[in-house]
N, C-alpha and C positions, 0 to 999 in steps of 0.2 A: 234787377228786381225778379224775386221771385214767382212764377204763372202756376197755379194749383188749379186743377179742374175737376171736377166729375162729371162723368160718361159713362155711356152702355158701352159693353162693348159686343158688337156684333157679327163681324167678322172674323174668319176663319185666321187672318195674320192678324187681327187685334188679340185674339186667344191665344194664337202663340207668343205674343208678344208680350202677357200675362199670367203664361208659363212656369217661368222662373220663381215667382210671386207664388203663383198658386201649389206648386209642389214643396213649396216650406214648410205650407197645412197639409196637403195631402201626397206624403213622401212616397206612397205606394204608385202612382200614379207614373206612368213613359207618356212620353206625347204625343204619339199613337192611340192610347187609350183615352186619352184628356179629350183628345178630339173628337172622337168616334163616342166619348159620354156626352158631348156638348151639343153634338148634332142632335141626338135624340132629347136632352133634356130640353135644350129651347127649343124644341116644334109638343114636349107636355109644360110650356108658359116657364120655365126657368129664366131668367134675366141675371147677367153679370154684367155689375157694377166697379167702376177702379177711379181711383183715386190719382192722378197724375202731376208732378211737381216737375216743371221744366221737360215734360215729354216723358216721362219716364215714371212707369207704374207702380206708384209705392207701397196701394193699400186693393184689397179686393173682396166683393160681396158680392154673393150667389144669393140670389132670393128667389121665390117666387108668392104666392098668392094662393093659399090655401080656406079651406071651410070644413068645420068639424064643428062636432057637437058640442066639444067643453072651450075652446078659444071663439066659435063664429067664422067670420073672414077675417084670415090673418096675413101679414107677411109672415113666411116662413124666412129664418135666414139660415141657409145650409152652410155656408163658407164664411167667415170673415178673417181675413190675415193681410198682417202688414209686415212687408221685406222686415227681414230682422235690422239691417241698418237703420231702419225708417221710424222705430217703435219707438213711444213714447215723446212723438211730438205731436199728437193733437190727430192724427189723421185717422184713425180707427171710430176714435168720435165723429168726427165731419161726417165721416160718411155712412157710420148708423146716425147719426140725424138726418140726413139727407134721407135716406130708405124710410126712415120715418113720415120725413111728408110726402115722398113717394107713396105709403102705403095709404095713408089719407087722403089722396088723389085717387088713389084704387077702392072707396071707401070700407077700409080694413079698420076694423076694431084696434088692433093692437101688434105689435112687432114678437116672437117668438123666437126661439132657437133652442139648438144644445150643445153641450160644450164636455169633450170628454172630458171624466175623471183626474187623470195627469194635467190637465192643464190648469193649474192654479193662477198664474200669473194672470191667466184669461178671464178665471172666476172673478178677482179682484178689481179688472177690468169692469166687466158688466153692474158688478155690486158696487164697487166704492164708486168707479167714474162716473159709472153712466145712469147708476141707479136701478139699475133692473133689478126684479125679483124673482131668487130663485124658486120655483115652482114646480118643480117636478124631478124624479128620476126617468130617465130612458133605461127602458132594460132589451134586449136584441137576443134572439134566437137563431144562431147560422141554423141555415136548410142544407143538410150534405144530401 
């Protein structure tokens, strides 16, 4: 029988251990740097979320708990990916629901993200699966 869980993951070998997972979304990333961003995000309320099928990490969400003037208190979701093998069985949803009443336990108005341009599969994701609405462009100014 199959054992599916969600969990934070807190430690330093649970991050590595959510690695593999996490550099599929953010390819630019050694695990040197993953770590050394992880130390400092979770001590500004960052929280990583995984999704686990038989021990083994198949889905992963970076949130934290934001407040601004046009969303209120929100979850932010910076990260959400799921092992390329793993997609398209239900587990990207599990676990934006789950974040969901996670954020209503934080009592957060409403769940947020962004989602680059090239990722279309992901747009389809949040609009047809799960309903969300698109709401905004992000636009970014590198600082040389």
């Amino acid at each position: 029988m199959t054992e599916t869980t969600i969990h934070e993951l807190e430690t330093e070998r649970e991050w590595l251990d959510a690695f593999p997972v996490m550099v599929q979304l953010r390819t630019h990333l050694d695990e040197d740097t993953y770590l050394d961003y992880l130390r400092t995000m979770t001590t500004d309320g960052y929280r990583l979320f995984a999704v686990s099928v038989d021990g083994e990490i198949v889905t992963l969400a970076g949130v934290g708990v934001q407040v601004n003037m046009y969303y209120g208190r929100h979850v932010w979701v910076y990260e959400l990916i799921t092992d390329g093998d793993h997609r398209s069985e239900g587990y990207g949803a599990e676990l934006l629901s789950f974040i969901e009443e996670w954020g209503r336990e934080q009592n957060c108005e409403l769940v947020a993200l962004s989602s680059g341009l090239q990722r279309e599969d992901a747009h389809r994701f949040y609009e047809d699966r799960i309903g969300m609405e698109r709401a905004s462009y992000v636009y970014k100014q590198p600082l040389r």
